[in-house]
C-alpha positions in Angstrom: 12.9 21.3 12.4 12.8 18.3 10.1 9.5 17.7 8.3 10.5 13.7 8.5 10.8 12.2 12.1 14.3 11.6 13.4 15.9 8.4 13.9 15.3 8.4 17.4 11.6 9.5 16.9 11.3 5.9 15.1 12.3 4.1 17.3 10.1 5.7 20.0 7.0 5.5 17.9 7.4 1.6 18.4 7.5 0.4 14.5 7.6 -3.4 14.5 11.1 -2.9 12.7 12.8 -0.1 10.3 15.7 0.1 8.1 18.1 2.5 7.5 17.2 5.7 5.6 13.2 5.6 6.4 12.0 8.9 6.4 7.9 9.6 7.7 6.8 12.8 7.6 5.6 14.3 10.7 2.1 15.0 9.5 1.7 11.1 8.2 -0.9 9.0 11.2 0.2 5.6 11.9 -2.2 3.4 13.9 -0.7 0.0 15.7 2.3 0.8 14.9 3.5 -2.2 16.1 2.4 -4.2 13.6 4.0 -2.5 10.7 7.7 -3.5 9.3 9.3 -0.9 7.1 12.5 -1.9 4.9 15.4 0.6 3.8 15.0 3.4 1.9 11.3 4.0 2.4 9.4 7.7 2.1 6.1 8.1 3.0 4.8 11.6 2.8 2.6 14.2 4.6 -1.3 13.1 5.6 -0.7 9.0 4.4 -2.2 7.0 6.6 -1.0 3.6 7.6 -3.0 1.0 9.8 -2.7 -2.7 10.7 -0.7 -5.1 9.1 1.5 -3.6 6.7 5.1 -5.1 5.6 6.8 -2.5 3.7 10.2 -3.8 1.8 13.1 -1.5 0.4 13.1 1.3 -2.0 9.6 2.5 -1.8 8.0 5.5 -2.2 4.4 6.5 -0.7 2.8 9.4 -1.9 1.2 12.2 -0.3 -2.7 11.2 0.9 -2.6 7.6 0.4 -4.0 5.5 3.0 -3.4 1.9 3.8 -5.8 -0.3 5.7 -3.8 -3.6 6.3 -6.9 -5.3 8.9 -6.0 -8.3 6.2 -2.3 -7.6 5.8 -0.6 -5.3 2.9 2.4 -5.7 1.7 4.7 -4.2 -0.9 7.2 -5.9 -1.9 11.0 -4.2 -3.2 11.0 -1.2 -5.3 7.5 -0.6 -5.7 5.3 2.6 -5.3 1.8 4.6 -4.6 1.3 7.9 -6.4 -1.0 10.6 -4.2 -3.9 9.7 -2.9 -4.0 5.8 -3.1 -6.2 3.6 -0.6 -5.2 -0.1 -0.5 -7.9 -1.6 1.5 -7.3 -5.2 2.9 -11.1 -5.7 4.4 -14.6 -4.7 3.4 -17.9 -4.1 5.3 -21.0 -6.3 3.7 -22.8 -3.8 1.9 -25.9 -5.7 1.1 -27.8 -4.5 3.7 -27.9 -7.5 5.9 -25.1 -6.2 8.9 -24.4 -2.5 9.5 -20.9 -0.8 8.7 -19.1 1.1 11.2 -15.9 0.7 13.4 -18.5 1.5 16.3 -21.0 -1.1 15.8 -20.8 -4.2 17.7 -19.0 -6.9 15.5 -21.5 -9.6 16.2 -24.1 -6.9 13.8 -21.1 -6.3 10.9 -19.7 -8.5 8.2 -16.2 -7.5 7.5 -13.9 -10.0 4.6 -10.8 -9.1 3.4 -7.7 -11.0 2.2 -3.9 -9.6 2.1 -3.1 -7.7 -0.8 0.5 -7.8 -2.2 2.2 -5.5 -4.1 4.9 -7.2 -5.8 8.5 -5.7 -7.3 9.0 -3.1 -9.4 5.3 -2.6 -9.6 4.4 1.4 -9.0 0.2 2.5 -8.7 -0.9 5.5 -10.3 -2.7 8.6 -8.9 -6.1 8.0 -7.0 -6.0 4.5 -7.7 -8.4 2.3 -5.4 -6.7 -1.4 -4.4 -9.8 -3.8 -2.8 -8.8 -6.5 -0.6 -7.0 -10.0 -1.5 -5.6 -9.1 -4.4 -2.1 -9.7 -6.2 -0.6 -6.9 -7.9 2.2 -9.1 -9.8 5.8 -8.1 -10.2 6.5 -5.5 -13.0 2.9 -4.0 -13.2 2.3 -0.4 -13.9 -1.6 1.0 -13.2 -2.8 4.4 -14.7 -4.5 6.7 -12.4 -7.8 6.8 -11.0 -8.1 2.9 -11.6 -10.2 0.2 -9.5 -8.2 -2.9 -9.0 -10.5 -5.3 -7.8 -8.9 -8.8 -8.9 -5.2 -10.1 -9.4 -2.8 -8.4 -12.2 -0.6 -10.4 -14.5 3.1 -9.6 -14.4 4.8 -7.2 -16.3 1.3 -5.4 -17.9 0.5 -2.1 -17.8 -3.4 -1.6 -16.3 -5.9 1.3 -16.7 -9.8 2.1 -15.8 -12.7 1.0 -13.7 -11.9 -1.8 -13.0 -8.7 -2.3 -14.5 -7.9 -3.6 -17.8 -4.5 -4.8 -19.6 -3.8 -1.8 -21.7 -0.3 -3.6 -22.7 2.8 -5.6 -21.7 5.1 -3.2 -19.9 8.8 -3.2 -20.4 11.8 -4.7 -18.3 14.5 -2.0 -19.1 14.4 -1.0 -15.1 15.8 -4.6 -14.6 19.0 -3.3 -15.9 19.2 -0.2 -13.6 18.7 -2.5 -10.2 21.4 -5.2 -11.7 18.8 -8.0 -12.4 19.6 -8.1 -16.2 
């Protein structure tokens, strides 16, 4: 047996759309799935986790343990990436101790906010990394592991820490490889 679900397992788990070549490991728990759009060439691995709104375009690659909570919308764009164990989260409970947090709390006693977060192209997240909600990951970024990225990232710049700061401008050699340049 396949560890990746079969074409015809696809189309049977009612994905909003898929490409060709889209392979989802069997062990990876997809929750309204009719709300998510996958491109071509897409992999996610064993125990991701995908919910909500989530557009996904071509030529991406989703790590092992990552989890994507698109209540907001997520969306990666062409060509982009999470390493293992990412968590993009597109909504946030109120903290302040004013409402209570829970999925099984009445909504009228919570205070969820979010915003979409967007993952531009040829932008790839490092290891453990931690994406809050309405954020804009801009095209060409590159962010070390184990970083918070709590507000929008300038294009082309290579991030690091808690939160995230510009380490450096990144280079645009890969351009070349995809026939951009």
């Amino acid at each position: 047996m396949n560890s990746f679900y079969t074409e015809q397992e696809l189309i049977e788990l009612g994905l909003k759309h898929f490409g060709e070549n889209v392979l989802i490991s069997r062990k990876c728990s997809i929750y309204s799935p009719e709300k998510i759009s996958i491109g071509d060439h897409v992999r996610i691995d064993d125990f991701c986790m995908l919910s909500g709104e989530i557009t996904l375009g071509s030529h991406i690659h989703i790590a092992a343990y990552s989890a994507l909570y698109g209540a907001y919308s997520i969306e990666m764009e062409d060509y982009t990436g999470l390493s293992p164990r990412c968590t993009v989260f597109s909504a946030t409970d109120d903290f302040s101790g004013n409402y209570l947090i829970s999925p099984m709390v009445d909504e009228s006693k919570t205070h969820v906010t979010g915003g979409k977060v967007l993952i531009k192209k040829y932008s790839q997240i490092g290891a453990s990394c931690v994406l809050l909600p309405d954020i804009t990951i801009n095209t060409g970024v590159a962010v070390g592991a184990m970083s918070l990225i709590n507000r929008c990232l300038d294009e082309w710049s290579i991030y690091a820490g808690i939160p995230a700061k510009k380490i450096k401008d990144r280079e645009k050699g890969l351009l070349k490889l995809v026939g951009v340049l």
